[in-house]
C-alpha positions in Angstrom: 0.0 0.0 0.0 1.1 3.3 -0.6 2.6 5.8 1.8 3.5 8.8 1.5 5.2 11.3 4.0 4.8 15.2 3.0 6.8 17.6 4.1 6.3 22.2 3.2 8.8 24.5 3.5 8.6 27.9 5.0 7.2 29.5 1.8 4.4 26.6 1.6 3.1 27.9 4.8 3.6 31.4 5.3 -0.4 32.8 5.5 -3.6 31.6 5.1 -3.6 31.1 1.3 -1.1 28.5 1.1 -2.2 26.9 3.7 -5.3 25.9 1.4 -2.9 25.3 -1.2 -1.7 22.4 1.2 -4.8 20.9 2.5 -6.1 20.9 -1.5 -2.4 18.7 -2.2 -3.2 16.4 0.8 -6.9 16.1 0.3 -6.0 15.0 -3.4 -4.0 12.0 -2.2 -4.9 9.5 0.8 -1.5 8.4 0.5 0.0 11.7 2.0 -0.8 10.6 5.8 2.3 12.3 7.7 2.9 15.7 7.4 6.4 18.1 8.7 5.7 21.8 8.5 8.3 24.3 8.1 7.5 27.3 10.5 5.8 30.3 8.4 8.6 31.5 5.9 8.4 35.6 4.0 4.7 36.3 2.5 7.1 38.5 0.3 10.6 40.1 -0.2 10.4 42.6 2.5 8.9 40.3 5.1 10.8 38.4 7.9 11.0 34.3 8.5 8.9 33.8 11.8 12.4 31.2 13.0 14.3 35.2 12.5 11.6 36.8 14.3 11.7 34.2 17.2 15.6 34.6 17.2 15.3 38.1 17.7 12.7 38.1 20.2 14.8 35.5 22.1 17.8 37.5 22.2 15.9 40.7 23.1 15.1 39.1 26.4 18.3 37.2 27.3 19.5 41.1 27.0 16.9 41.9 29.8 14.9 44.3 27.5 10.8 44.3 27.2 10.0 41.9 24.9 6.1 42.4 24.6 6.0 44.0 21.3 8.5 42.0 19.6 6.8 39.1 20.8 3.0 40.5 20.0 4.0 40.8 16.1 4.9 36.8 16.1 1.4 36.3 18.2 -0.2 38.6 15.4 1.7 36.5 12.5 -0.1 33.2 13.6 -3.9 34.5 15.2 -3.5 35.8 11.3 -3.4 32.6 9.8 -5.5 31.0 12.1 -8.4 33.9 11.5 -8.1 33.8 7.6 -8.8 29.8 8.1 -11.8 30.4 10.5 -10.5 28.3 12.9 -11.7 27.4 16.1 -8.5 27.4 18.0 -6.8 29.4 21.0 -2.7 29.4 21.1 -3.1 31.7 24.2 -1.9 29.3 26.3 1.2 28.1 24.0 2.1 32.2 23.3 2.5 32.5 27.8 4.1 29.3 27.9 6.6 30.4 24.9 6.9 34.1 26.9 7.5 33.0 30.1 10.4 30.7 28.9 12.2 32.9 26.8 12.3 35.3 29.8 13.8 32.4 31.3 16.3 32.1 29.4 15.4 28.9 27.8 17.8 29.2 25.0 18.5 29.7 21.4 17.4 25.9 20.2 14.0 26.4 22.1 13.1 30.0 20.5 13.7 28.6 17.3 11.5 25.7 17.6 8.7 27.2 18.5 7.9 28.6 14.8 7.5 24.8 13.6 5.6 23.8 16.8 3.1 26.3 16.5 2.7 26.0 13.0 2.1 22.2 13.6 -1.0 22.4 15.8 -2.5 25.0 13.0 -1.9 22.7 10.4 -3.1 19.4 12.3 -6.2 21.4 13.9 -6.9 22.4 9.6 -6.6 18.9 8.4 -8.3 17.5 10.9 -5.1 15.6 11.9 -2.9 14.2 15.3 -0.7 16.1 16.0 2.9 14.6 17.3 5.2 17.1 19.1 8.4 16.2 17.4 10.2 16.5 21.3 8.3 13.5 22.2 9.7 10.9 19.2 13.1 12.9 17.6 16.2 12.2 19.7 19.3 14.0 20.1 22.6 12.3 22.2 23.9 14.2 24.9 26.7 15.4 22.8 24.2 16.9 21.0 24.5 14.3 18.0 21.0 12.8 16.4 20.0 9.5 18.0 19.0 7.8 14.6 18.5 4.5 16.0 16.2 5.6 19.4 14.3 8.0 17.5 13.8 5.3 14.7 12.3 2.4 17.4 10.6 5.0 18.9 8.8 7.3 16.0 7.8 4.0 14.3 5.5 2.7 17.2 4.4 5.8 17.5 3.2 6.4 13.9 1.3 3.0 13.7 -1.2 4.2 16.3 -2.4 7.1 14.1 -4.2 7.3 10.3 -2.7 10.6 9.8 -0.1 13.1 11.6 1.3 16.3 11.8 5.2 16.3 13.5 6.6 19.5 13.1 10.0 19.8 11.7 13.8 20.8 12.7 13.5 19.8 16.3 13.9 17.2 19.0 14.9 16.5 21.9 18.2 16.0 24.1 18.1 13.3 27.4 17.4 16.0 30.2 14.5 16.8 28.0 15.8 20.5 26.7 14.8 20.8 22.7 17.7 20.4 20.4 17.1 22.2 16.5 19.2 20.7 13.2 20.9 23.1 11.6 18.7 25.6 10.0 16.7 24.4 7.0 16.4 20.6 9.1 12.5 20.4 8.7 13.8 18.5 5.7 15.7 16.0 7.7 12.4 15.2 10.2 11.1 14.6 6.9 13.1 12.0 6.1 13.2 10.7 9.3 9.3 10.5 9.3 9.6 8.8 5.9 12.2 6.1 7.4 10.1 5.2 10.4 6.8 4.9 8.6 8.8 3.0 5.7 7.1 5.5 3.0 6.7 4.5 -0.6 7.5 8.2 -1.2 8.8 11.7 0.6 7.2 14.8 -0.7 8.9 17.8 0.1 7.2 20.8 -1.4 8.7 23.8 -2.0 8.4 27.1 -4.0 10.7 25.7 -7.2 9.7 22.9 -9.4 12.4 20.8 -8.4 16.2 21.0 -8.5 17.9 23.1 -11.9 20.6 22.4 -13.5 22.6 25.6 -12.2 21.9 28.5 -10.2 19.2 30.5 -12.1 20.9 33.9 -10.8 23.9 32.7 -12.8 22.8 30.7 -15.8 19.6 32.1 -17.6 17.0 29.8 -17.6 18.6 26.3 -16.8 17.3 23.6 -17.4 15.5 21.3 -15.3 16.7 18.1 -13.1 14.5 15.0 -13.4 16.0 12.8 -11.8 19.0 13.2 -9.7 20.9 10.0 -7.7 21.4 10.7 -3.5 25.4 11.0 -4.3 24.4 13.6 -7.0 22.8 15.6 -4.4 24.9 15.7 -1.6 27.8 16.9 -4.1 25.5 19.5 -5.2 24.0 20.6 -1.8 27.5 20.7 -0.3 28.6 22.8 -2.5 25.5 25.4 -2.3 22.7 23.5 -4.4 19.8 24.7 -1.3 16.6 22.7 -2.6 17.0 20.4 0.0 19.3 20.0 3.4 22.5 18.2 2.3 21.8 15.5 5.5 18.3 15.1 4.4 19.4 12.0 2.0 21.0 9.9 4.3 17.6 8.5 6.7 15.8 7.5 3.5 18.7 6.6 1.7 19.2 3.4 3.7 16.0 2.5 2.7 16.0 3.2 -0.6 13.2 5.8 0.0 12.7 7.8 -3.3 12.6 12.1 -2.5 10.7 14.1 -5.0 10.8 18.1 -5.0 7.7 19.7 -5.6 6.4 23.2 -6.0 3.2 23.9 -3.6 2.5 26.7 -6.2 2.4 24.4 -9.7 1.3 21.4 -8.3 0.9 19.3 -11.5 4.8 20.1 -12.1 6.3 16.4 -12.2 9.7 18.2 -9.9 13.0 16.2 -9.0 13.0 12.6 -8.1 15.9 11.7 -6.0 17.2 8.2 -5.8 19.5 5.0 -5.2 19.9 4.7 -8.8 18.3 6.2 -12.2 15.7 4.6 -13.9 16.7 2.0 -16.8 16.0 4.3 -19.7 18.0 7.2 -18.1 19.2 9.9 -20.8 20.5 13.5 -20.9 23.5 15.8 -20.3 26.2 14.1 -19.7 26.4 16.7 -16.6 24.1 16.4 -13.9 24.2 19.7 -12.0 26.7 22.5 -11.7 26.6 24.1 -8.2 30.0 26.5 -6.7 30.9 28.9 -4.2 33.2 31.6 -3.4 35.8 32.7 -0.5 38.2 29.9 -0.1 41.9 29.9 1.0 44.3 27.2 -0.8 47.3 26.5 1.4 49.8 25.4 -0.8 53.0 23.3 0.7 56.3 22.5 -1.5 58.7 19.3 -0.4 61.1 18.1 -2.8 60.4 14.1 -2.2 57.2 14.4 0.3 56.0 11.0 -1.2 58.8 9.2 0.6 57.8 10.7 4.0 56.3 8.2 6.5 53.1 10.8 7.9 53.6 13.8 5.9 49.7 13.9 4.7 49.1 13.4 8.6 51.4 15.5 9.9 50.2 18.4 7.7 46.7 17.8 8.2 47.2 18.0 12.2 48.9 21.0 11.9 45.5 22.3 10.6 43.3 20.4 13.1 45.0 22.2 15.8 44.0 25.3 14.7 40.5 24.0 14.8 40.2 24.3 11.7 38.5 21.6 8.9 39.6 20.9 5.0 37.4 21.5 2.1 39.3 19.4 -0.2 43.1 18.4 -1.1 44.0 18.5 -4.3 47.6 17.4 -4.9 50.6 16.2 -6.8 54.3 14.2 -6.5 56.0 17.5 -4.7 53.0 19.7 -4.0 50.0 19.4 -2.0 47.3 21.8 -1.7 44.6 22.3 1.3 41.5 24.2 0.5 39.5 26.0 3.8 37.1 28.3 3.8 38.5 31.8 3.8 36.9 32.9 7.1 38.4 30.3 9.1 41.8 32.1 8.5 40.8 35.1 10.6 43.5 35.4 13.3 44.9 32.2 12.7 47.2 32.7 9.5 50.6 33.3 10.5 50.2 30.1 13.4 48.7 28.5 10.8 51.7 28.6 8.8 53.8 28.0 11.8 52.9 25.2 12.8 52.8 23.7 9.9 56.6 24.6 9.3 56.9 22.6 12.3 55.1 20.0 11.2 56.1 19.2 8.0 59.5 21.4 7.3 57.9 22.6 3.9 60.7 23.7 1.2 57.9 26.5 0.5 54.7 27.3 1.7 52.1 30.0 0.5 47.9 30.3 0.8 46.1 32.5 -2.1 42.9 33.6 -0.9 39.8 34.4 -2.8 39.3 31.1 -4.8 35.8 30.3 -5.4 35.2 26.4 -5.9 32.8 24.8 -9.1 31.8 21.8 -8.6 30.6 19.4 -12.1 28.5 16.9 -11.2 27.2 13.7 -13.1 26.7 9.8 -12.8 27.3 9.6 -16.6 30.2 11.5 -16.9 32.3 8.2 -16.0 31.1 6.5 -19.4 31.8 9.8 -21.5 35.3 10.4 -23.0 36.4 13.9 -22.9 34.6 15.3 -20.4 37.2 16.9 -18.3 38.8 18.1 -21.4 35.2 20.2 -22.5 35.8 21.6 -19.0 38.9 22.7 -19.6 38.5 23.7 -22.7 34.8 25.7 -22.3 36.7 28.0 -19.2 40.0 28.7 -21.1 38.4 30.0 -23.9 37.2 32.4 -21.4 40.3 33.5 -20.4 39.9 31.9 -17.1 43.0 30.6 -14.9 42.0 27.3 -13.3 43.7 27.5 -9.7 43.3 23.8 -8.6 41.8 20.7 -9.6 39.9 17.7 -7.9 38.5 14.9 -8.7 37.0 12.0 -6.9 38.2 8.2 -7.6 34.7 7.4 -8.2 34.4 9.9 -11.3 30.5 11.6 -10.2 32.4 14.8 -10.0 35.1 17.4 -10.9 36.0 20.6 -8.7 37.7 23.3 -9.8 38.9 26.1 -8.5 39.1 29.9 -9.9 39.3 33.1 -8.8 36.6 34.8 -7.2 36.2 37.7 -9.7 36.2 34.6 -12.8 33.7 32.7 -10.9 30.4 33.5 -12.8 32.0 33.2 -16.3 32.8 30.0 -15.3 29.9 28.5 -14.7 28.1 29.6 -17.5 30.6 28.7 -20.2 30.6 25.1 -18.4 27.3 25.0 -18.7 27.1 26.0 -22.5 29.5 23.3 -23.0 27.5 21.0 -22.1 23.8 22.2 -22.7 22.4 23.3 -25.6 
């Protein structure tokens, strides 16, 4: 039987009319039983995110300051909603409760959470749905890490007493019972955590874009649509700034083999993204899957006549780094050279120990870092039975007159990064992407 977990982002569910526009996509398929709302996201350009609102609010009164009319226009945002729906419903109690805590300090995680909880009793008191508070079933570790396997025993049994749901996205909860928030944008991974437990057939997460494109429409005019997109496709992209969905939003449904497709709340009848194990049999088109970049790296650049004979060297270099608290991007290399790419803002007052300790380390005959080197990164399954497709890279940005700065590419072949300046990094992408589109 089919089952289908739905989950609507921010801009699905920011006022009363798209709230209809969700109960009409749920009322047109039985399937769609469990639902994850986002809280309310911008009703336009110049509006603000309720999550930013609650933010501010929350550190307004860890400062000591009055927070009653900060906290009246988030009270105003949702009795709006729930007045436009002709509800019958009172969050009187919820809005004192919510008050009361953040004048208690209650902390960051909390505030935050509270735009998906109270959006979650709207939405299950529209549908005529449970609602599930997402603290009683979505665990966190007390090192703050998500408890997959608890929260998977525990969500499961819990989903098989209801029909249908609501569970409100990007929270949980931590052992002492203190709510715990993903990263921001992690309503998607509740999704998919919904959509393991209940071992969906499908997980719908609607959005305001008819699935994923084939490069950042800001950059490329026009690109063309993804239709179908493997999970190691996507987490290349994500990473490296693709933001359809949450880059860690794959891996619960993943190890199912739970299919994702990206829908637009606004154009319904779009067919959107599917995401999955492994493309269907009659799979076709660019031999590229997606282009996706971003700027403001650092490349820390180390010269050692004869490194490849040193016993550690790739260790020892790498630690150097790790004491500085500080992660790698990627590490592109060669016989005497090898490169380490960081984001640029991790530098910041770290530089010259940086370079320092790796001295120590690693007795470089030369060392240097180049900053402002945006990374592009060329994704696609197919690329490994194509001949010639690094060279069309190559040859699409230099006859651009673009200096490549570094070069990557996995063992697997799904993907090839490259790095250029800053300054070179839109005419990049878009004479890659006219390389291989048409």
């Amino acid at each position: 039987m089919e089952l289908k977990v739905v989950k609507f982002g921010g801009s699905s569910l920011a006022d009363a009319e798209q709230f209809k526009k969700v109960k009409e996509i749920i009322d047109a398929d039985p399937a769609r039983r469990f639902v994850v709302p986002s809280a309310p996201g911008k009703r336009n350009s110049s509006d603000t995110k309720v999550t930013d609102m609650l933010y501010s609010c929350y550190e307004s009164a860890s400062r000591g300051e009055n927070i009653d009319e900060e906290f009246d226009k988030i009270r105003e945002r949702y009795n709006g909603i729930i007045n436009d729906l002709g509800l019958d419903l009172s969050l009187e109690s919820e809005f004192e409760a919510i008050k009361y805590a953040f004048r208690h300090k209650s902390g960051r995680d909390f505030a935050a959470s509270r735009g998906e909880y109270l959006n979650g009793i709207i939405l299950a008191k529209y549908l005529n749905f449970s609602f599930i508070d997402a603290a009683s079933v979505i665990f966190f570790n007390a090192d703050g890490s998500f408890d997959s396997e608890r929260t998977n025993t525990v969500l499961a049994v819990t989903l098989q007493k209801y029909r249908n749901a609501v569970i409100p996205g990007f929270y949980g909860s931590m052992p002492n019972d203190t709510i715990k928030t993903f990263s921001r944008g992690g309503s998607d991974i509740t999704g998919s955590i919904v959509a393991r437990a209940a071992n969906a057939t499908l997980y719908e997460n609607w959005t305001d874009v008819s699935g994923f494109l084939m490069a950042d429409p800001r950059i490329i005019d026009s690109p063309a649509p993804i239709s179908y997109i493997t999970y190691r496709e996507l987490r290349e992209l994500s990473y490296m700034g693709a933001t359809v969905l949450h880059e860690d939003a794959v891996f619960p449904v993943r190890m199912m083999g739970i299919p994702i497709n990206i829908k637009n709340t606004n154009k319904p009848d779009d067919v959107g993204t599917m995401i999955v194990s492994e493309p269907p049999e009659n799979d076709s088109g660019p031999v590229i899957t997606g282009i996706a970049g971003k700027k403001n790296f650092s490349v820390i650049t180390i010269e050692k006549d004869m490194m490849n004979q040193e016993l550690g060297f790739g260790r020892r270099m790498l630690e150097a780094i790790e004491k500085n608290g500080i992660s790698f991007e990627h590490l592109p290399s060669g016989i005497d050279t090898m490169s380490v790419v960081v984001a640029e803002n991790v530098l910041s007052g770290k530089r010259e120990q940086v370079i320092l300790d790796i001295c120590k380390a690693v007795d470089p005959d030369h060392i240097a870092i180049e900053d402002g080197v945006a990374l592009i990164a060329v994704v696609g399954r197919r690329m490994v039975r194509s001949h010639g497709t690094a060279a069309k890279i190559f040859t699409a940005i230099s006859k651009e007159d673009v200096n490549i700065r570094t070069i990557d590419q996995g063992s697997s072949e799904l993907n090839i990064i490259i790095g250029v300046k800053n300054e070179d990094f839109e005419k990049a992408m878009r004479a890659i992407y006219s390389a291989f589109v048409k």
